[in-house]
C-alpha positions as CSV (number, residue, x, y, z in Angstrom):
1,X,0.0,0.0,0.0
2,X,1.5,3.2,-1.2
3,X,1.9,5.9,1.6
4,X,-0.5,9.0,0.1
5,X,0.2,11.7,3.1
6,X,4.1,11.2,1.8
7,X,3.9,10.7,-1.6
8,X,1.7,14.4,-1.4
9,X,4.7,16.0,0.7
10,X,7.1,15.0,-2.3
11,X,5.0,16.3,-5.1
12,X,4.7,19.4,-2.8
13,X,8.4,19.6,-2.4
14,X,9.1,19.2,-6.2
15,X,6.2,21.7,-6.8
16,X,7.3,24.6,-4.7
17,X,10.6,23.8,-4.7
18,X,11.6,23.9,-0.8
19,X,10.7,21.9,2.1
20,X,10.0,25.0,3.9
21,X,7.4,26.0,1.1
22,X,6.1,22.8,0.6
23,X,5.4,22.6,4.5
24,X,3.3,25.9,4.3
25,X,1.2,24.7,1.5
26,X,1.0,21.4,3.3
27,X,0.3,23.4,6.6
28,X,2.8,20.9,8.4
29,X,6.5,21.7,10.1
30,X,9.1,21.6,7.5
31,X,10.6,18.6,9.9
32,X,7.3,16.9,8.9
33,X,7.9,17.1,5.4
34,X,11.2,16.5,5.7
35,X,10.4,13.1,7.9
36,X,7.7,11.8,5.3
37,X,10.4,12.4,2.8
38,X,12.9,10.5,4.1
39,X,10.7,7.2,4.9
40,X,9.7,7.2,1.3
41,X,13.3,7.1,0.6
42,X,14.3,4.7,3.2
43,X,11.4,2.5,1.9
44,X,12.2,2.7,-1.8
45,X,15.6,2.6,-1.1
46,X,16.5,5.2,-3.3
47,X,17.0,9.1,-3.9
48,X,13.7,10.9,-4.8
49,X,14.5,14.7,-4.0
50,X,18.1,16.2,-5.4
51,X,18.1,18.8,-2.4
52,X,19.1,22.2,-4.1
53,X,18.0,25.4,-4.7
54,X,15.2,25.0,-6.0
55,X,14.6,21.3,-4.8
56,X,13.9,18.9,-8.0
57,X,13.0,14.9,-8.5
58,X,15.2,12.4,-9.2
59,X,13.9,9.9,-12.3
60,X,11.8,7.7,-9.7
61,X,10.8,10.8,-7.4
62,X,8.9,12.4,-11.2
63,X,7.4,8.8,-12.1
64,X,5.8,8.8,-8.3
65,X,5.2,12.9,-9.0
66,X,3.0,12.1,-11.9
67,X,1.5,8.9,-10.0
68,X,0.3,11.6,-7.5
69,X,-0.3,13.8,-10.2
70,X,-3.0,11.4,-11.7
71,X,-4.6,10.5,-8.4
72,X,-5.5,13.9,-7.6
73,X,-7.2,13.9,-11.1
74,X,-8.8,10.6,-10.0
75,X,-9.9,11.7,-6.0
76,X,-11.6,15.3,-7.7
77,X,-13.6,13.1,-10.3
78,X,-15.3,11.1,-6.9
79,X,-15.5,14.3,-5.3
80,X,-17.8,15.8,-7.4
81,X,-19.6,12.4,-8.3
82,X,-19.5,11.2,-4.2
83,X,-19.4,14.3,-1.9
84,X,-21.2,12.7,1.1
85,X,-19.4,9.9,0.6
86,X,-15.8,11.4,0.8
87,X,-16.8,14.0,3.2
88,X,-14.3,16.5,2.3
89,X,-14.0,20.3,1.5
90,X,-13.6,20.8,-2.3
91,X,-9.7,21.0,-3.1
92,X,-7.9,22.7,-6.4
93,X,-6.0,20.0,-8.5
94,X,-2.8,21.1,-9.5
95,X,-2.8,20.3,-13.3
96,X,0.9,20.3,-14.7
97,X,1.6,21.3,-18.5
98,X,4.3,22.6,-20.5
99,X,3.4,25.3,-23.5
100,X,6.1,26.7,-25.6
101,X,7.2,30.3,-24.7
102,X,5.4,31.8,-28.4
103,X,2.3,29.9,-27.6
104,X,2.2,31.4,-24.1
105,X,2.1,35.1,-25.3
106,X,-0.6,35.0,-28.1
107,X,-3.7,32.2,-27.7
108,X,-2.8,29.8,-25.5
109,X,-3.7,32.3,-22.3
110,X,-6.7,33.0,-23.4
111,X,-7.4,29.3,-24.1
112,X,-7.1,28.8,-20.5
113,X,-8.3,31.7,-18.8
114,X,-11.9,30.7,-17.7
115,X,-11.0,27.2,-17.4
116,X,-8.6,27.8,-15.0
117,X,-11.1,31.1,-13.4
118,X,-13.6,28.7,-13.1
119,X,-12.6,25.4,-12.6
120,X,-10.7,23.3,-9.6
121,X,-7.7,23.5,-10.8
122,X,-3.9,25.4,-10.0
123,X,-1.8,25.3,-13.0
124,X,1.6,24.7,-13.0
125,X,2.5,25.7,-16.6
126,X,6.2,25.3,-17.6
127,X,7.9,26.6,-20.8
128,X,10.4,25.0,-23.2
129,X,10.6,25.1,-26.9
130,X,8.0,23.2,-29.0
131,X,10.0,21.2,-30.4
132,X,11.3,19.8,-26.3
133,X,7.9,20.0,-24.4
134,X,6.5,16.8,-25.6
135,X,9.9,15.1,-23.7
136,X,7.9,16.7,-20.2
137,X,5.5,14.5,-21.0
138,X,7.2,11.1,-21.5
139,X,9.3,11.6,-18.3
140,X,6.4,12.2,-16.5
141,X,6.6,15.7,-15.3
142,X,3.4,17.1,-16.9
143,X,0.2,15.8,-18.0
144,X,-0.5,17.8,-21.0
145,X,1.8,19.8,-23.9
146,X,1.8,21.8,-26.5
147,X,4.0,20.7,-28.5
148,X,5.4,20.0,-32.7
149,X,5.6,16.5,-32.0
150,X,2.5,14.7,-34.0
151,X,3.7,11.2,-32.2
152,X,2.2,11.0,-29.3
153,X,4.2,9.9,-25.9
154,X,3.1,6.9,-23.9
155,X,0.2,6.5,-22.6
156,X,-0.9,9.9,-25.0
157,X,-3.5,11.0,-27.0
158,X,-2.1,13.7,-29.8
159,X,-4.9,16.5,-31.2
160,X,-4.1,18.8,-34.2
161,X,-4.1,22.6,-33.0
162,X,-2.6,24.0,-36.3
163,X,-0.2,26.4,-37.3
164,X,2.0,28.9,-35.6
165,X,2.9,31.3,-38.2
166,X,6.2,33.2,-37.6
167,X,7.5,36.1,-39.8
168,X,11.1,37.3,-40.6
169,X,11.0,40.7,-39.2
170,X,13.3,43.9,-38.3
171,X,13.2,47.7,-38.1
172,X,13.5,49.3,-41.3
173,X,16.9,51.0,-40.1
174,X,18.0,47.6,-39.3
175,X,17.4,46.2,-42.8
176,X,18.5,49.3,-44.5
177,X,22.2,48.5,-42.9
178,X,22.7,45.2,-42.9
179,X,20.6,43.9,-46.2
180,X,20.9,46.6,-48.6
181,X,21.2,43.9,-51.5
182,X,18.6,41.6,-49.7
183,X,18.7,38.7,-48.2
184,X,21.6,36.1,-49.4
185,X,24.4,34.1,-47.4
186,X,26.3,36.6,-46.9
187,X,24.3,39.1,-45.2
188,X,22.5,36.5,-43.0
189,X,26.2,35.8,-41.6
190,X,26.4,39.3,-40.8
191,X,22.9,40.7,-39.6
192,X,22.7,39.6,-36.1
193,X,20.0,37.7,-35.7
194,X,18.0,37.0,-31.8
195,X,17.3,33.3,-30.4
196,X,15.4,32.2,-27.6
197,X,17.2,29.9,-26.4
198,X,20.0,27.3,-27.4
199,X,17.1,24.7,-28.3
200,X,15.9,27.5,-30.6
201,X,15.9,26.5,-34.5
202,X,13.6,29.1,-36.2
203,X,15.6,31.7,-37.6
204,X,18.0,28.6,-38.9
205,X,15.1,27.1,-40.7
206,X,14.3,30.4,-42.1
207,X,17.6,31.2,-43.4
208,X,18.6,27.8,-44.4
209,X,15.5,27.5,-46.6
210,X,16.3,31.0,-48.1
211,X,19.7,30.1,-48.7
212,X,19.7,26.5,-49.7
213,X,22.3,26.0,-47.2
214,X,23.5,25.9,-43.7
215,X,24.1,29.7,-42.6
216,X,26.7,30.2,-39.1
217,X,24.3,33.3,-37.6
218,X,25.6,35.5,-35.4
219,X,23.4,35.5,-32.6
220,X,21.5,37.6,-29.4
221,X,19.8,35.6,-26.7
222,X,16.6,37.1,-25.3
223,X,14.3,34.4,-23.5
224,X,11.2,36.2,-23.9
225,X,8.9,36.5,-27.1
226,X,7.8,40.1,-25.7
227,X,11.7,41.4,-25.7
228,X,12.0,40.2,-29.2
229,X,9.7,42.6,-30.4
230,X,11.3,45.3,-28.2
231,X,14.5,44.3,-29.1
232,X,14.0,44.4,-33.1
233,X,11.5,47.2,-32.5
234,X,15.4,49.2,-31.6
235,X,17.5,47.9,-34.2
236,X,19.0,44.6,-31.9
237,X,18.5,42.2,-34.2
238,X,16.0,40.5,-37.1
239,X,14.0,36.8,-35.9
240,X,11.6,35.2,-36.4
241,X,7.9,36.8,-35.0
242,X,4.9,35.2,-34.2
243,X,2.8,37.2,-36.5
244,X,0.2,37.6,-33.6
245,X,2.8,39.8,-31.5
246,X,4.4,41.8,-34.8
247,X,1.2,42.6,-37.3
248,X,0.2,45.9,-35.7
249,X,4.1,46.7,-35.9
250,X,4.4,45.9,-39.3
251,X,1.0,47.6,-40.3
252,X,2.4,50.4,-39.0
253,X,5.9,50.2,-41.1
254,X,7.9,50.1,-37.5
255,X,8.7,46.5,-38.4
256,X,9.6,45.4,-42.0
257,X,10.0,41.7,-43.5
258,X,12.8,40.4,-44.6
259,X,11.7,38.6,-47.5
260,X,8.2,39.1,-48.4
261,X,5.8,36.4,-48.2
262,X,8.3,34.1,-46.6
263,X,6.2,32.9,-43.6
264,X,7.5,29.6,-41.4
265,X,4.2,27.5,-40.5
266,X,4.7,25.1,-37.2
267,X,2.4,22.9,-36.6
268,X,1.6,22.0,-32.8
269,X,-0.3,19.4,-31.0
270,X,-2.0,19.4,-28.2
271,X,-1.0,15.6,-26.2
272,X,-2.6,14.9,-23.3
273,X,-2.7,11.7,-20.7
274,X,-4.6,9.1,-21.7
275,X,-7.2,9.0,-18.5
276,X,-10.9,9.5,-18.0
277,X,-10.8,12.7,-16.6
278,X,-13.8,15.5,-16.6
279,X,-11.1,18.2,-15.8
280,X,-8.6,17.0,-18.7
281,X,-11.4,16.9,-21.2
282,X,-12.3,20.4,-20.1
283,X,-9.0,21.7,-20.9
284,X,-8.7,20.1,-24.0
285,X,-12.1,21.3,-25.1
286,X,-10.6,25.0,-24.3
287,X,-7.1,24.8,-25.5
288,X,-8.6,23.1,-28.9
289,X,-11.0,26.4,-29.0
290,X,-8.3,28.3,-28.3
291,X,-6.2,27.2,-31.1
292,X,-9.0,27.6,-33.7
293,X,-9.1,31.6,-33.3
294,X,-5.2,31.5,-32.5
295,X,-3.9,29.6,-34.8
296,X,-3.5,29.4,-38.7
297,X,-6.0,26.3,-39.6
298,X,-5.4,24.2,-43.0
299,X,-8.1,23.8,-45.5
């Protein structure tokens, strides 16, 4: 028989990311936390917390952090059918997902907003490149992503969303200075260009396809969709938009493409756990709405 009141303390730990946090939201002594914690481990007779700042899972401490994960799911779900029977107050679920970092900024918030205004639920959304967040889902870590990946993980259902469309944009000084002849191999390696993050491929797609060939970019790093904007609003750099974020700018001439009608369609998918769950089809249902109105649909 699995030990519940620990195997909560350990999800709270990895959630929150302290024992000291964890024992607030648990309403316990740290000590507690910190004893329930340690019998698991002495039971399993292995690591399940790497004790840092913050606190994270080892490989067995996420599988038992999605087991919990999916219980919670499960105990709401006889809650609502069973009240009298369970005889407990109401509780949010904690619902993990990861959402890429463009998605987050333009339709994916407003997707979610009344399902999580409305419903039992605390999201713990996490952010990673689209082309990564469907790996939070097969080690266990979340229970839904939006993600490129069409094949779904493991115990996954996949849904098409559709398209992300992303333009080649900078400010028209920018472009004046560094592509007076256009776009070609030469002034790619020059221009610099903004990234993400190290898993991000977008302007390399772009410039490859323009060019035929593999282009060495010289490259900003801003982790934010919002400071790309600002940043090529100023003259930093030229990237790849979501063309949500960058219309109005360009409307307005403060942006200018690079190459005219040279949009990058991504596909994403929306892959959830495979479980009856009222709450999971919920957010499904608002996350596909979502996409409809966000997103650029095919024929």
């Amino acid at each position: 028989m699995l030990d519940y009141p620990s195997l909560f303390a350990l999800a709270a730990v990895v959630r929150e990311g302290s024992f000291e946090r964890a024992a607030k939201a648990l309403h316990v002594t740290p000590s507690a936390v910190s004893q329930r914690i340690r019998l698991l481990e002495e039971r399993l007779g292995c690591a399940l917390v790497v004790r840092g700042q913050p606190c994270s899972a080892t490989e067995t401490g996420r599988r038992l952090c999605q087991h919990i994960d999916r219980v919670s799911l499960l105990e709401h779900e006889l809650q609502a059918d069973m009240p009298s029977f369970l005889q407990t107050e109401p509780t949010r679920v904690s619902v993990p997902l990861a959402v890429n970092a463009d998605s987050l900024a333009t339709w994916f918030t407003t997707g979610i907003g009344a399902f999580g205004r409305d419903g039992p639920v605390l999201l713990q959304i996490a952010v990673d490149d689209e082309g990564h967040t469907a790996e939070w889902l097969r080690s266990g870590q979340v229970l839904a992503a939006v993600t490129a990946k069409q094949e779904p993980a493991a115990g996954c259902n996949s849904l098409p969303l559709g398209a992300m469309r992303y333009l080649a944009a900078a400010s028209p000084t920018f472009v004046a200075r560094y592509f007076p002849q256009g776009i070609n191999p030469e002034s790619l390696a020059t221009a610099p260009s903004l990234m993400f993050n190290a898993k991000d491929e977008l302007q390399q797609r772009w410039a490859e396809r323009q060019c035929g060939r593999t282009i060495q970019m010289q490259r900003h790093t801003l982790p934010s969709p919002q400071a790309f904007v600002t940043a090529a609003l100023g003259g930093l750099g030229w990237a790849m938009h979501p063309e949500a974020l960058v219309r109005e700018h360009l409307d307005s001439g403060a942006l200018v493409e690079l190459q005219p009608n040279s949009s990058l369609d991504v596909p994403l998918f929306w892959q959830h756990a495979r479980m009856a769950s009222t709450l999971l089809r919920a957010l499904t249902a608002a996350v596909s709405d979502a996409a409809k109105s966000g997103l650029v649909q095919g024929e």
